[in-house]
C-alpha positions in Angstrom: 52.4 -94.4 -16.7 48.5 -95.1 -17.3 48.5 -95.4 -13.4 50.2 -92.4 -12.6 47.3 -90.7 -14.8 44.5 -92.2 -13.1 46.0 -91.3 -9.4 46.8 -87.7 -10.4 42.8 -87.4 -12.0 41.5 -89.2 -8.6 43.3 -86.4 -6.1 42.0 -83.7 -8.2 38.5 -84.8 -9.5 36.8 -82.2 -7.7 39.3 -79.6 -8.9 38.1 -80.7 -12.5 34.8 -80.6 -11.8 34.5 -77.2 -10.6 36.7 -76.2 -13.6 34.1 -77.3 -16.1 31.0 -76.0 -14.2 32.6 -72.7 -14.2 33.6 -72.7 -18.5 30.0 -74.5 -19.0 28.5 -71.8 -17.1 30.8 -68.7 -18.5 29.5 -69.9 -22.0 26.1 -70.3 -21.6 25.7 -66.9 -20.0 27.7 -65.4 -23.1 25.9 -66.8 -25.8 23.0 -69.3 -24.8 20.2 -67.0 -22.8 17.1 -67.8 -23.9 14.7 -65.2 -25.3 13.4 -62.8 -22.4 14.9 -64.6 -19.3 16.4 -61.1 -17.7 13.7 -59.8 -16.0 13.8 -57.6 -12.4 14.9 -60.6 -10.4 18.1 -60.9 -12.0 19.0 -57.3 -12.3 20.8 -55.9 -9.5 20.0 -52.7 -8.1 22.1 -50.1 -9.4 23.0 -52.2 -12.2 21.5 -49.7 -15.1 22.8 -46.3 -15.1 22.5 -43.5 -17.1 25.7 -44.5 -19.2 23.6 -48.1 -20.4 20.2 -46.1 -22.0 20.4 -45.3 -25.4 19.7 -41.8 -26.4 16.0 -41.4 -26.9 15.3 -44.7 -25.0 12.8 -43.2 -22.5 9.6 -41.6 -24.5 6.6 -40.7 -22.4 5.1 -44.0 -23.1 7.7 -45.0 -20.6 7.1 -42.3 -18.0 4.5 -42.5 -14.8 2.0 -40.0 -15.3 2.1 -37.2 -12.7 5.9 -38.6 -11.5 7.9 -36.0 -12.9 8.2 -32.7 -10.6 9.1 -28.8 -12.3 12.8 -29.6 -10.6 13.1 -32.3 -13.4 13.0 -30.0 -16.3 15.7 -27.6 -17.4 15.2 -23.7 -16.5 13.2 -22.1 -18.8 12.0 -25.1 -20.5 8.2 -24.8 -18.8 6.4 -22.0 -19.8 4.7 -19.4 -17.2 1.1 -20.0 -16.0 -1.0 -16.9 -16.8 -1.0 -14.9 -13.2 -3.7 -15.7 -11.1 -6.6 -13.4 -9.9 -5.2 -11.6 -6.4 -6.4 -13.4 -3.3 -8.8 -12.3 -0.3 -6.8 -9.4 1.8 -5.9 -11.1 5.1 -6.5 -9.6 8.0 -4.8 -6.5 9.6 -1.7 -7.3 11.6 -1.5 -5.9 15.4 -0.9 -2.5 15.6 2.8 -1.7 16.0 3.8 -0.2 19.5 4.0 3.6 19.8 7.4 5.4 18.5 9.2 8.1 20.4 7.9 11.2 21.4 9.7 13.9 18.6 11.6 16.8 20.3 9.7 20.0 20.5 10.0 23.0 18.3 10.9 25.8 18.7 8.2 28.5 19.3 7.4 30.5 16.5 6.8 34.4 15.9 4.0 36.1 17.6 2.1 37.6 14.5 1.2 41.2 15.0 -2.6 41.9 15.8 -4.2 44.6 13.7 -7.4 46.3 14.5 -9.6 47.8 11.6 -12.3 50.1 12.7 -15.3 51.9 11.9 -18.0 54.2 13.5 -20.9 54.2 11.7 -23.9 57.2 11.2 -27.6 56.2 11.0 -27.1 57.0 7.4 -23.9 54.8 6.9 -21.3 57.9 6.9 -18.5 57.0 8.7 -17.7 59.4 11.6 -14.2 58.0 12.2 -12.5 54.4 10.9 -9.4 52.9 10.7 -8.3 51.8 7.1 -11.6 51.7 5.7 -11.7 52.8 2.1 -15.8 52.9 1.0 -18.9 52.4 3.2 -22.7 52.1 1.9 -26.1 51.9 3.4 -27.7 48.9 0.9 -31.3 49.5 3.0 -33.4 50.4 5.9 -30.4 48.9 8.6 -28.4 47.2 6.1 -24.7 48.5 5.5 -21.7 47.7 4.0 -18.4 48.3 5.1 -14.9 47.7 3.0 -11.3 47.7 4.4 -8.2 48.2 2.3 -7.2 44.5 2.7 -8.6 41.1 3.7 -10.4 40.3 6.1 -11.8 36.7 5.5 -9.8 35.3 8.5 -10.4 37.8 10.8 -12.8 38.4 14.2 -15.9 40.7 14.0 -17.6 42.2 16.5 -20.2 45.3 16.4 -22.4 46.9 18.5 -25.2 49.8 18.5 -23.6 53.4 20.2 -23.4 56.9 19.3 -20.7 58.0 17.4 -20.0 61.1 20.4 -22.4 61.7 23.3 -25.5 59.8 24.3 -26.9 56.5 24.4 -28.7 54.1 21.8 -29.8 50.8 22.1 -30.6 47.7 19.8 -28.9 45.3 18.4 -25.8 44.2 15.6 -25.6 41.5 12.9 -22.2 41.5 11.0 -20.5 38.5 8.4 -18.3 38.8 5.6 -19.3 40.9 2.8 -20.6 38.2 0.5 -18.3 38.1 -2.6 -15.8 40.4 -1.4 -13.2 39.3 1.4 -12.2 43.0 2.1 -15.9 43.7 3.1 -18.2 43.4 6.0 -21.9 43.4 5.7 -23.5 45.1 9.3 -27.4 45.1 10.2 -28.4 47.5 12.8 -32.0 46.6 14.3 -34.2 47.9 16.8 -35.1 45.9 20.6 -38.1 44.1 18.4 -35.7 42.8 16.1 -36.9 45.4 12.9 -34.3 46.4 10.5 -33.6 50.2 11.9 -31.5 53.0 10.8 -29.0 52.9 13.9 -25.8 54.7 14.8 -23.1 51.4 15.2 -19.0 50.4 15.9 -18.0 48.5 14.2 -14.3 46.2 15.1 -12.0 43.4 13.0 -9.3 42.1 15.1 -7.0 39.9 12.7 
């Protein structure tokens, strides 16, 4: 019997042996590491997720300065930056190429031309006019001549004649009454250029 042991241990030593290194081994990891042997080396990567931290484990004593980016925080959690001052303006962009020609319009109206008139005395009577209501003589060649409506936008044009037969010669300022748009203010003078008492027509064209 004793010999039937011993034969059975000697096939199967190395059996054995590996049996007891493996429960020696399985023990000591469980309850025999020494004080601050895990370190890095023994870790494997991926080993420590999120589930093995305690709550609270990781304070900012723990955390790289600088490491953590705005993505890392919650939404809302950061607060705004005060806005900055605006920047330089860049430069203009190119100009943008040309757009389409618009159709034409339509031609409008022809506006009706009205002529006011006036034929003047020396003495600033009127010896005919169109639509005048009031004429004055102001001075030695100086006259004033008002319409019954406006006349700021209009042409002027005067000249020295004789109201009916004969000639007369000089020469015929005229501008718009100062102060009154109805008016017309007409010097008369003589071939020197002197303010003279002179017979005149007088036309508007608006």
């Amino acid at each position: 019997m004793l010999r039937k042991v011993v034969d059975h241990l000697g096939r199967n030593v190395v059996a054995y042996a590996a049996l007891g290194i493996a429960l020696g081994g399985t023990s000591y990891a469980a309850v025999g590491l020494p004080r601050n042997s895990v370190g890095p080396l023994q870790l494997k990567d991926g080993a420590v997720t999120a589930k093995k931290l305690a709550k609270n484990s990781v304070s900012t004593l723990k955390v790289q300065d600088h490491s953590l980016l705005a993505a890392d925080f919650k939404k809302g959690q950061l607060p705004r930056g005060a806005t900055g001052a605006a920047g330089p303006a860049g430069p203009a962009g190119p100009a943008g190429a040309a757009g389409q020609v618009g159709a034409t319009g339509a031609t409008g109206p022809t506006g009706a031309v009205t002529n006011l008139w006036a034929v003047l005395n020396p003495d600033g009577s009127l010896a005919r006019s169109s639509a005048v209501t009031s004429t004055a003589k102001i001075g030695t060649g100086i006259y004033n001549v008002v319409f019954n409506r406006d006349v700021d936008t209009c042409v002027y044009e005067a000249t020295i004649g004789q109201p009916g037969n004969g000639t007369a010669s000089g020469d015929a300022d005229v501008a718009l009454l100062f102060g009154n748009t109805k008016g017309i203010y007409l010097e008369t003078r003589s071939n020197t250029g002197t303010l003279t008492d002179l017979p005149s027509h007088l036309l508007v064209v608006c």
